[in-house]
Backbone as JSON Lines, residues from 0, in Angstrom:
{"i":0,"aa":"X","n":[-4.94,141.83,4.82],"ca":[-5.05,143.16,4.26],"c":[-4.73,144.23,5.3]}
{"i":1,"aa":"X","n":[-5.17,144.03,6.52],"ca":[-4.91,145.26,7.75],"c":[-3.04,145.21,7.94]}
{"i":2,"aa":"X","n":[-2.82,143.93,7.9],"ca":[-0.94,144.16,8.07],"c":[-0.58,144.89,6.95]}
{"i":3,"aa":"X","n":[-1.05,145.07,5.87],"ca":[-0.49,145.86,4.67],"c":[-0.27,147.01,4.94]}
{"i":4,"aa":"X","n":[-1.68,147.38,5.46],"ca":[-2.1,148.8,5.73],"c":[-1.21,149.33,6.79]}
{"i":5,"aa":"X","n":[-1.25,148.45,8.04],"ca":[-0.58,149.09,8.43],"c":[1.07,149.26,8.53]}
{"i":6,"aa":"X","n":[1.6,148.3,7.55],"ca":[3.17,148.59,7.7],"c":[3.09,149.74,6.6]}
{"i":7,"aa":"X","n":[2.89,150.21,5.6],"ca":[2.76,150.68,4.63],"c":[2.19,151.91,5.81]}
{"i":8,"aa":"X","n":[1.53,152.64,6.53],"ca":[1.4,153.75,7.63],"c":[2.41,154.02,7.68]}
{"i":9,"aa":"X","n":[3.02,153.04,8.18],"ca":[4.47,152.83,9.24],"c":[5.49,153.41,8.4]}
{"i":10,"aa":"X","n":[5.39,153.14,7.06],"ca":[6.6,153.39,6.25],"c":[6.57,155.35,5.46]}
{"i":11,"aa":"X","n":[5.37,155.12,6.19],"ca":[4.93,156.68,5.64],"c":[5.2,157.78,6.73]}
{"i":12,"aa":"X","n":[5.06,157.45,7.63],"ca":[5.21,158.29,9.3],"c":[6.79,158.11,9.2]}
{"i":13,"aa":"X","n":[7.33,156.91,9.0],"ca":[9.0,156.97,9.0],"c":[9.43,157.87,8.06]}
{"i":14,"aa":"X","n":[9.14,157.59,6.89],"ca":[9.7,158.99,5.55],"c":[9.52,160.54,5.9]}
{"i":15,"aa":"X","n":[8.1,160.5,6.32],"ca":[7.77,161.58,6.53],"c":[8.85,162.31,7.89]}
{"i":16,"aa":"X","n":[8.9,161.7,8.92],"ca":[9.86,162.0,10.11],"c":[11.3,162.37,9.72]}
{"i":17,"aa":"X","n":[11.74,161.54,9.13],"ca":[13.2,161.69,8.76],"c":[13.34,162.58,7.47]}
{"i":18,"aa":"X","n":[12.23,163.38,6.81],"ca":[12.32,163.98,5.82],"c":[12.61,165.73,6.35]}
{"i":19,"aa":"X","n":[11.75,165.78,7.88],"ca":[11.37,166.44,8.46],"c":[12.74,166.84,9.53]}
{"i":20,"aa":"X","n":[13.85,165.52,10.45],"ca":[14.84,165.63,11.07],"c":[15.89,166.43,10.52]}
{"i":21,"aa":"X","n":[15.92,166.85,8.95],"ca":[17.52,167.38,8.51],"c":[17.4,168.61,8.66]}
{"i":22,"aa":"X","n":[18.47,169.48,8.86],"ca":[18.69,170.82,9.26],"c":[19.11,171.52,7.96]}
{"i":23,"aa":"X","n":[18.36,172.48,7.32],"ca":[18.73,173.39,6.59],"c":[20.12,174.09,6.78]}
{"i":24,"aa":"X","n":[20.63,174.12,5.77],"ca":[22.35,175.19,5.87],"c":[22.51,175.65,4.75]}
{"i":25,"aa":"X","n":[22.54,176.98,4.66],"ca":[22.49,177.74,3.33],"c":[24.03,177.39,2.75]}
{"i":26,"aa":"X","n":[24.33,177.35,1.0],"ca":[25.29,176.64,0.86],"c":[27.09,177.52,1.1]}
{"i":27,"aa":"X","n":[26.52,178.49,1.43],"ca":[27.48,179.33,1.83],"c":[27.42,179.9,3.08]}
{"i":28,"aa":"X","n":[27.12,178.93,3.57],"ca":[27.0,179.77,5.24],"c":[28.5,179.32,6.05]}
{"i":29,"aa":"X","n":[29.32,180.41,6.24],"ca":[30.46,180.43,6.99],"c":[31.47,180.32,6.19]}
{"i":30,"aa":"X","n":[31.59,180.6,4.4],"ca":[32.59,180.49,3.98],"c":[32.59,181.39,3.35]}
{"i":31,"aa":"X","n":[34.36,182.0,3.4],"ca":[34.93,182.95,3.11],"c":[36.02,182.35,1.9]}
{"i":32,"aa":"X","n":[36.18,183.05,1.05],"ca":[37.06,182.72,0.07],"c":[38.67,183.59,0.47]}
{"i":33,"aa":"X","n":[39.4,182.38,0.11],"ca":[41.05,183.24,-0.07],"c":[41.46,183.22,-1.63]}
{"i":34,"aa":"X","n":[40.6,183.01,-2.43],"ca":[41.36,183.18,-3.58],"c":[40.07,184.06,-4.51]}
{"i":35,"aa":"X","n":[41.0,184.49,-5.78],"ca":[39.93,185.62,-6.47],"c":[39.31,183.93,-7.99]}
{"i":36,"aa":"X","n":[38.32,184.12,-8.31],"ca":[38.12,183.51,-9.18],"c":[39.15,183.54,-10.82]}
{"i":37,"aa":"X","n":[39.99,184.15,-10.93],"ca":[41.07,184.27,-11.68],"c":[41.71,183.25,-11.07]}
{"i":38,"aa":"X","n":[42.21,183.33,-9.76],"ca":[43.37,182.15,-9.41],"c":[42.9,180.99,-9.54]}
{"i":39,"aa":"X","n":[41.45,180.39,-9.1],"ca":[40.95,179.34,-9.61],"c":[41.22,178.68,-10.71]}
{"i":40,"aa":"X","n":[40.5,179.43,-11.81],"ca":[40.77,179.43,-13.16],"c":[42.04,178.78,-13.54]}
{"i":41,"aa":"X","n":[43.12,179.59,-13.02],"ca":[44.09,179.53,-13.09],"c":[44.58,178.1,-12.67]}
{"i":42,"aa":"X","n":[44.8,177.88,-11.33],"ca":[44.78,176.82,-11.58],"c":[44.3,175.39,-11.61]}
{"i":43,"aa":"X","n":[43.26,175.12,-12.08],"ca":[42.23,174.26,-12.47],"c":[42.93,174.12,-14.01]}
{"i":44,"aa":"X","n":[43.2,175.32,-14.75],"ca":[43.91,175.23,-16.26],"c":[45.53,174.42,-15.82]}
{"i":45,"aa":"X","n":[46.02,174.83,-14.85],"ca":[47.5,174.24,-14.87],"c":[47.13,172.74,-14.24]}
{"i":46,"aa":"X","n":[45.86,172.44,-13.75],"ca":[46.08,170.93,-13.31],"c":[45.89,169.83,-14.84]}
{"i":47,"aa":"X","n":[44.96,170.65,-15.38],"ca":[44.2,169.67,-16.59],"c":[46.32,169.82,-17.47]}
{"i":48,"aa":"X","n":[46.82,170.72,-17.42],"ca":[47.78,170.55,-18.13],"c":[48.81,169.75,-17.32]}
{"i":49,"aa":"X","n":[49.03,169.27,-16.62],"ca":[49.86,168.5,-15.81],"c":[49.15,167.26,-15.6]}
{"i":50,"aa":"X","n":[48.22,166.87,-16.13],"ca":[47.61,165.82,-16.11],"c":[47.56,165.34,-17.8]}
{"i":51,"aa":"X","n":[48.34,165.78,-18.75],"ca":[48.11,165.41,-20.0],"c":[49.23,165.11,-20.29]}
């Protein structure tokens, strides 16, 4: 019963650590757009049509 306990610690201090190691990055941090959301649009519509 004590080996249970304690791998089952073990597996909790590990989750917890590596839950704790990742670095936040906001999802737009450092990007700049070159196109206007029209050109997107745009062509995202001419791929689906070149794909049919």
């Amino acid at each position: 019963m004590k080996v249970k306990s304690i791998v089952a610690a073990s597996v909790l201090v590990m989750s917890a650590a590596a839950g704790q190691a990742q670095e936040y990055v906001a999802p737009d941090a450092g990007f700049v757009s070159s196109k206007t959301r029209a050109q997107v649009v745009a062509e995202l519509e001419q791929a689906k049509a070149d794909t049919r």
